[in-house]
C-alpha positions as a Markdown table, in Angstrom:
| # | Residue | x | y | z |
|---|---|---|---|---|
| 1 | Unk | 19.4 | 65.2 | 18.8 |
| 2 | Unk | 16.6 | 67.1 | 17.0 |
| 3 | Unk | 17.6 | 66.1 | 13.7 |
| 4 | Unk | 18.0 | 62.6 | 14.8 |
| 5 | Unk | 14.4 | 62.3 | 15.6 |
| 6 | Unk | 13.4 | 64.3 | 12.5 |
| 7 | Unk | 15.4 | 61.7 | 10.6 |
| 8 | Unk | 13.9 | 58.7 | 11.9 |
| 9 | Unk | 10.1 | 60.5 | 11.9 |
| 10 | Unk | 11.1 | 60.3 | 8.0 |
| 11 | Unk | 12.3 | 57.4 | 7.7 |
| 12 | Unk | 9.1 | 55.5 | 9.4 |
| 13 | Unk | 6.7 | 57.3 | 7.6 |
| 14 | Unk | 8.4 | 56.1 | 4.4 |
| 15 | Unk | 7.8 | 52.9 | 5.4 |
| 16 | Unk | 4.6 | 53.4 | 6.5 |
| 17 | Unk | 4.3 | 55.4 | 2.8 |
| 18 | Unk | 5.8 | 52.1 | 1.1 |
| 19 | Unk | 4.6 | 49.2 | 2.9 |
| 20 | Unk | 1.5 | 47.2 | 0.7 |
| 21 | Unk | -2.1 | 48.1 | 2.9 |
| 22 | Unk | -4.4 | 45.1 | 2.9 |
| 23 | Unk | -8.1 | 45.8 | 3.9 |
| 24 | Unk | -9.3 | 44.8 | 7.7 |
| 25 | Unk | -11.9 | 41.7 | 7.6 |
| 26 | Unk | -13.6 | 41.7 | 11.0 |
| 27 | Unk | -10.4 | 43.2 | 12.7 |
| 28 | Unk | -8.4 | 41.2 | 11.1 |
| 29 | Unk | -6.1 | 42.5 | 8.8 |
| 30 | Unk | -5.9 | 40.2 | 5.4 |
| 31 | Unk | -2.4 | 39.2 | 4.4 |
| 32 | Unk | -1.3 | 39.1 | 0.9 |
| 33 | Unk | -3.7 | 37.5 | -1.6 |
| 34 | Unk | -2.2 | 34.4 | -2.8 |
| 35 | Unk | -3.2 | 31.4 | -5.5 |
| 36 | Unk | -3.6 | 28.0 | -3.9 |
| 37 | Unk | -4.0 | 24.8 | -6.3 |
| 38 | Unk | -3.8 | 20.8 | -5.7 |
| 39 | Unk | -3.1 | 18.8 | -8.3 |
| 40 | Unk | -2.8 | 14.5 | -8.3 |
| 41 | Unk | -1.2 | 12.2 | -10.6 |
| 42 | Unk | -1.5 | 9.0 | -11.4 |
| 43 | Unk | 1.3 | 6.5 | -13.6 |
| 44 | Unk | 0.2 | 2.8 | -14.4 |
| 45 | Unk | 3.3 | 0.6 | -14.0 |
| 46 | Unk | 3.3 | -3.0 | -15.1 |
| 47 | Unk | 4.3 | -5.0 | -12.1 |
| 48 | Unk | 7.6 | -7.2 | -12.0 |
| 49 | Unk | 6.5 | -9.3 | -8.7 |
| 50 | Unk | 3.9 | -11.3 | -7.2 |
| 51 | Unk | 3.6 | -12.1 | -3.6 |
| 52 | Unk | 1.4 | -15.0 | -2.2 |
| 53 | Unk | 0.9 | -16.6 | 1.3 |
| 54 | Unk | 0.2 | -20.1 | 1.5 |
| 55 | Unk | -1.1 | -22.4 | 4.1 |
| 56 | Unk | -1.5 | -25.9 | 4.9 |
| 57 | Unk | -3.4 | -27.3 | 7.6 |
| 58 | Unk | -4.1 | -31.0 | 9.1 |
| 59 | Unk | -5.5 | -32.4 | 12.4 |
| 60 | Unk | -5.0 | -35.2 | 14.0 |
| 61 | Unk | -6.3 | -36.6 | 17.6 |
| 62 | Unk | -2.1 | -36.8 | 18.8 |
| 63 | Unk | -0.8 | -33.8 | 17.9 |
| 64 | Unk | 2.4 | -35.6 | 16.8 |
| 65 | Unk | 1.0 | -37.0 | 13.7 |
| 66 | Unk | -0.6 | -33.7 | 13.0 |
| 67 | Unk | 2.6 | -32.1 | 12.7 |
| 68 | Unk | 4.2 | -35.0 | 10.7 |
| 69 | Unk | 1.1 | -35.0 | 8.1 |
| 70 | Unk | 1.6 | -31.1 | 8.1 |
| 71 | Unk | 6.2 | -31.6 | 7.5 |
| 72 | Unk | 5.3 | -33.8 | 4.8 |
| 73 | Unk | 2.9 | -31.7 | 2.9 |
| 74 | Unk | 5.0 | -28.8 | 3.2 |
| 75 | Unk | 7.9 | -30.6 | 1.7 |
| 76 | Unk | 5.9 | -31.6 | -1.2 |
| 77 | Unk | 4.8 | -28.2 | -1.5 |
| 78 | Unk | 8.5 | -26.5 | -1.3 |
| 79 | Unk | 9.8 | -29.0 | -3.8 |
| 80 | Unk | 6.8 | -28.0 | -6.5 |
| 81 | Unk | 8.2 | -24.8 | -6.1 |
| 82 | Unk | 11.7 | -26.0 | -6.7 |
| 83 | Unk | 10.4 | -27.9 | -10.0 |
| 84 | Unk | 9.2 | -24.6 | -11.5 |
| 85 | Unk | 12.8 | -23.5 | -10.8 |
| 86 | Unk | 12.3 | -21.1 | -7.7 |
| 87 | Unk | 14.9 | -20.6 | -5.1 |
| 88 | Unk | 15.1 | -20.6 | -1.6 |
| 89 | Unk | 15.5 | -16.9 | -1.4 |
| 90 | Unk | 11.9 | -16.2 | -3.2 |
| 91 | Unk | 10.2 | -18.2 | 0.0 |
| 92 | Unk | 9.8 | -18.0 | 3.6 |
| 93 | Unk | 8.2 | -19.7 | 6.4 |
| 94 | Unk | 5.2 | -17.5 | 8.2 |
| 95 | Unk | 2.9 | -18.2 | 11.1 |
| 96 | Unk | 3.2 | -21.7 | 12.6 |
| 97 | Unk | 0.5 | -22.5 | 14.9 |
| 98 | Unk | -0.5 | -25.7 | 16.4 |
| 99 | Unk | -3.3 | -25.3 | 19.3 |
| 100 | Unk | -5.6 | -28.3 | 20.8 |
| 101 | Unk | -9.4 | -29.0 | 19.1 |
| 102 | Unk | -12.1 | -29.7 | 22.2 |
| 103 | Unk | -15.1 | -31.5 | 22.5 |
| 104 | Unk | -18.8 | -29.9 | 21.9 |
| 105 | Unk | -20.7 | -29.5 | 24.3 |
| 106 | Unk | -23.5 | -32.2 | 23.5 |
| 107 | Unk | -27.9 | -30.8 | 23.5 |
| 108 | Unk | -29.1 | -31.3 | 26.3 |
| 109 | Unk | -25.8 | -30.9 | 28.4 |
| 110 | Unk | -25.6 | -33.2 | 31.2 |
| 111 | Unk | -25.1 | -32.0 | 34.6 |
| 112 | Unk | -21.4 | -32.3 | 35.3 |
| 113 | Unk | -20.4 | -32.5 | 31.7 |
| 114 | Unk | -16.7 | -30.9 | 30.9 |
| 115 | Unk | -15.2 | -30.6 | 27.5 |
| 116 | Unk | -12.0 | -32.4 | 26.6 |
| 117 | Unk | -9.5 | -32.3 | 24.2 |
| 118 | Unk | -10.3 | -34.3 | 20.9 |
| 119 | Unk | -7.3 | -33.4 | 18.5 |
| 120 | Unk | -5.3 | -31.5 | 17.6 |
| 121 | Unk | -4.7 | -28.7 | 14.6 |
| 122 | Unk | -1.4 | -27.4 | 13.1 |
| 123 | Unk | -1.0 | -24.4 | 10.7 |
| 124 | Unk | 1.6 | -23.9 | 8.5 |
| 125 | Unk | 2.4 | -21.0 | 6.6 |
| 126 | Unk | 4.5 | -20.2 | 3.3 |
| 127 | Unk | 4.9 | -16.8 | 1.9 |
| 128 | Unk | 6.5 | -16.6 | -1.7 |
| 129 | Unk | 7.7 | -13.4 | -3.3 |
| 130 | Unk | 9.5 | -14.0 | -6.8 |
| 131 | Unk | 9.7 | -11.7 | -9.7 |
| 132 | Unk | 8.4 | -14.7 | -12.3 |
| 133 | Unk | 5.6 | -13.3 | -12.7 |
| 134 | Unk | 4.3 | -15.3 | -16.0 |
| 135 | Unk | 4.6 | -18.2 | -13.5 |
| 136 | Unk | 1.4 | -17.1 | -11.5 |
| 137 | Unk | -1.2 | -19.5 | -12.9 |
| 138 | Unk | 1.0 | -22.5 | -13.1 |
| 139 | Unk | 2.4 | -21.6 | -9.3 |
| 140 | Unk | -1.2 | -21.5 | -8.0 |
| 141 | Unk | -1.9 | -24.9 | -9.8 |
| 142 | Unk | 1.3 | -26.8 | -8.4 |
| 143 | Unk | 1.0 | -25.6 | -5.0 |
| 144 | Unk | -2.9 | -26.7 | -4.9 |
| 145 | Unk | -1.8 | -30.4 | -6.2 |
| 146 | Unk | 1.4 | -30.6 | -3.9 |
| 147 | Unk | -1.1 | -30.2 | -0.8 |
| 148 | Unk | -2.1 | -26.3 | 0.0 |
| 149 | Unk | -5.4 | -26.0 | 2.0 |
| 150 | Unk | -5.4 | -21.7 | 1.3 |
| 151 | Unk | -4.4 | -19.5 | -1.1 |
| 152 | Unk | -4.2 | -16.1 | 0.6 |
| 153 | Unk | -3.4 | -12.5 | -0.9 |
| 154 | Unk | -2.4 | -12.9 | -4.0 |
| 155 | Unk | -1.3 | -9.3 | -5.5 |
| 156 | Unk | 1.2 | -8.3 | -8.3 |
| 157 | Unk | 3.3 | -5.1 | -7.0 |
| 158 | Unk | 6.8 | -3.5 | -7.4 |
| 159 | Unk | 10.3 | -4.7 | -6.4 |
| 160 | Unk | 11.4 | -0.9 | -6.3 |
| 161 | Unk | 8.7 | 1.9 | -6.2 |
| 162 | Unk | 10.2 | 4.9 | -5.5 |
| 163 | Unk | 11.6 | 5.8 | -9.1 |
| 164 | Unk | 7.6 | 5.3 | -10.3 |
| 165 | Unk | 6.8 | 7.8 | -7.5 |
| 166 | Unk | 9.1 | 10.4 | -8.6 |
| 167 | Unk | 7.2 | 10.2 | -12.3 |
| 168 | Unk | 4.0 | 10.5 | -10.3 |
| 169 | Unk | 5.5 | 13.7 | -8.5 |
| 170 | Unk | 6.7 | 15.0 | -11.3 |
| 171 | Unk | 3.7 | 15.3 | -13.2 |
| 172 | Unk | 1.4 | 16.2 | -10.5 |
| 173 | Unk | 4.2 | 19.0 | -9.8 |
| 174 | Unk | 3.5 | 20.5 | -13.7 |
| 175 | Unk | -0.4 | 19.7 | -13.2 |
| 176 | Unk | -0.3 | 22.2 | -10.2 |
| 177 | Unk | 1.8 | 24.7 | -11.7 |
| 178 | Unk | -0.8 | 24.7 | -15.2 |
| 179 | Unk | -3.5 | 24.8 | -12.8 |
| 180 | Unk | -2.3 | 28.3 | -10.8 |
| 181 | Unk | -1.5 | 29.6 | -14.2 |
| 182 | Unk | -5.3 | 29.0 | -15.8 |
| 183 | Unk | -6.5 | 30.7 | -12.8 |
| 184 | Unk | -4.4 | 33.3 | -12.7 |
| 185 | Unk | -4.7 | 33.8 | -16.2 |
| 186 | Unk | -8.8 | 33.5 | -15.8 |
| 187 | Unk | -8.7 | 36.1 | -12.8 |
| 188 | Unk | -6.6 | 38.7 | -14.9 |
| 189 | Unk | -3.2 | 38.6 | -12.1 |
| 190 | Unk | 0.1 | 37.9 | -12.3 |
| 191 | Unk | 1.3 | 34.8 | -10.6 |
| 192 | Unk | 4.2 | 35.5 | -8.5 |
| 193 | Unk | 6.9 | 33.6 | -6.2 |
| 194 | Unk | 6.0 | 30.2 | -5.2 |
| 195 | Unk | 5.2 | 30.6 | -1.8 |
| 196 | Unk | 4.8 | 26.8 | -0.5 |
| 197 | Unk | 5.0 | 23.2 | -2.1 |
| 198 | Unk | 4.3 | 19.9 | -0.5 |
| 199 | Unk | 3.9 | 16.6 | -0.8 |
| 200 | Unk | 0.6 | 15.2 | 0.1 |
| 201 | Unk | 1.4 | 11.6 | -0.6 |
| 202 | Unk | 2.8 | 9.5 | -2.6 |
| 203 | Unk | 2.0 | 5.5 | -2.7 |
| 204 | Unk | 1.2 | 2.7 | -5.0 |
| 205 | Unk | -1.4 | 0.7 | -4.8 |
| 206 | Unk | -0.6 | -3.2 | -6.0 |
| 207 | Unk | -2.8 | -4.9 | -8.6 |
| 208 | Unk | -4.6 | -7.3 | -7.3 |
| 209 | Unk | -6.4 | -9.9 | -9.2 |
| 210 | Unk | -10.1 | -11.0 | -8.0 |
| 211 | Unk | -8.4 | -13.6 | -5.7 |
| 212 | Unk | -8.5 | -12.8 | -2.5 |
| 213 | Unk | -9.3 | -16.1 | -1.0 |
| 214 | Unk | -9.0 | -19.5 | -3.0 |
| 215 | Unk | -10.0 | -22.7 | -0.8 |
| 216 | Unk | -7.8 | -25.8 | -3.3 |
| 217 | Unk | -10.3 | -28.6 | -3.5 |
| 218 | Unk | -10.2 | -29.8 | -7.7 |
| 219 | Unk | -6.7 | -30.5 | -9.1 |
| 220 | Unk | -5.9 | -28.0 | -12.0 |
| 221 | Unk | -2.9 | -27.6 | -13.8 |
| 222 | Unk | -2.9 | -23.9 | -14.2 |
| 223 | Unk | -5.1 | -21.4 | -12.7 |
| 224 | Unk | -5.9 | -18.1 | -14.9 |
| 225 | Unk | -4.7 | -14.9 | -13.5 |
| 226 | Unk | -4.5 | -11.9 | -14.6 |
| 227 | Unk | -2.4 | -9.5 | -12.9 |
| 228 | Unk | -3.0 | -6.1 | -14.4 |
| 229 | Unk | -1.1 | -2.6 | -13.7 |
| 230 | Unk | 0.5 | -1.3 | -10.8 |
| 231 | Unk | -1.4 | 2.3 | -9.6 |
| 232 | Unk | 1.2 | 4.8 | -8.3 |
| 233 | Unk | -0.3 | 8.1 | -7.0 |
| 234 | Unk | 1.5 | 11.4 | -6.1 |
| 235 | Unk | -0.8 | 14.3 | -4.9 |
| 236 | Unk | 1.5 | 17.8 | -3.9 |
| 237 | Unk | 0.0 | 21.5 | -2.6 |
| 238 | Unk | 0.9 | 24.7 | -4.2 |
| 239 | Unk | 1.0 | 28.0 | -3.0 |
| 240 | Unk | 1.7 | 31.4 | -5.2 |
| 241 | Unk | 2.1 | 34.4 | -4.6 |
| 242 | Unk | -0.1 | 36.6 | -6.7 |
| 243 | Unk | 1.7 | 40.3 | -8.4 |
């Protein structure tokens, strides 16, 4: 019995003997020192789609013809679409809204005076996603002479992001790794075991040309666009251990 307690007695002030000491900070004792770096990266993609939202708009005082005017104008606009050889599967049909248009109240308002309906206003909308990108300008220009009121959020993106995104964390990966090494390197330590790595974020951002709201009034043929690059950005965390 007494050599089993002079046995462990050894054995814990070995480990007491062996175990790394860190200074106390305001009671607290301070773990190991370690090397933390965040790095970003950014890869500029050409982009291989353009989405656009279109919408055409009519009133009418019976809400009937309203809707008619707004059929017929949408068919002219869908088969302009078809004449520059897109298919049913690179548009949609968005928000349809038709709601009732009523009477201002008149200066002075008489005493008894209520409003009433006058009209009525329907909304169509058309959203278009195609990968013919080098169609933009003459797109814009056939939908504005087949009838569309509004052009809304035109941007140029990606069809499939995530292998750009893997580039992005690729590199900001090695960025962070050169980074702990120029400090340690500066600081005169070893780097040790990678302690921690994460992913901060990674997202693309599309290009979008200075269109953000086109109201079609002059017939063109072709409207200028440029579309630009794609930004995808990763950003990642690393933690070393430092020998």
């Amino acid at each position: 019995m007494i050599r089993f307690v002079v046995l462990l007695c050894a054995v814990l002030l070995l480990t007491a003997c062996t175990a790394p000491m860190y200074p106390a900070t305001n009671g607290y004792t301070v773990g190991p020192p370690t090397v933390t770096v965040q790095a970003s990266a950014e890869v500029e993609v050409p982009p291989d789609q353009l989405r656009l939202r279109l919408v055409v708009i009519t009133q009418d005082a019976a809400a009937e013809q309203a809707l008619l005017e707004n059929n017929r104008r949408m068919k002219t606009i869908i088969a302009a679409l078809h004449e520059l050889g897109l298919s049913e599967s690179e548009y949609r049909t968005g928000q349809f809204r038709t709601f009732p248009e009523w009477s201002r109240p008149p200066r002075p308002m008489p005493e008894g005076w209520q409003r009433q309906i006058v009209g009525y206003q329907v909304q169509n909308e058309l959203q278009v996603r195609t990968s013919r990108i080098k169609l933009a300008g003459a797109l814009l220009g056939a939908v504005q002479r087949a009838g569309a009121d509004q052009v809304d959020g035109l941007v140029f993106d990606l069809q499939h992001p995530a292998k750009h995104k893997d580039v992005a964390i690729a590199r900001a990966t090695e960025r962070a790794l050169g980074k702990a090494a120029v400090l340690a390197k500066a600081a005169d330590v070893h780097l040790g075991q990678l302690k921690s790595l994460v992913l901060d974020q990674a997202r693309f951002t599309p290009a979008a040309p200075r269109m953000e709201r086109m109201v079609m009034s002059d017939a063109v043929a072709s409207v200028p666009v440029s579309a630009g690059d794609v930004t995808v950005r990763a950003d990642v965390t690393a933690v070393f251990a430092v020998e």
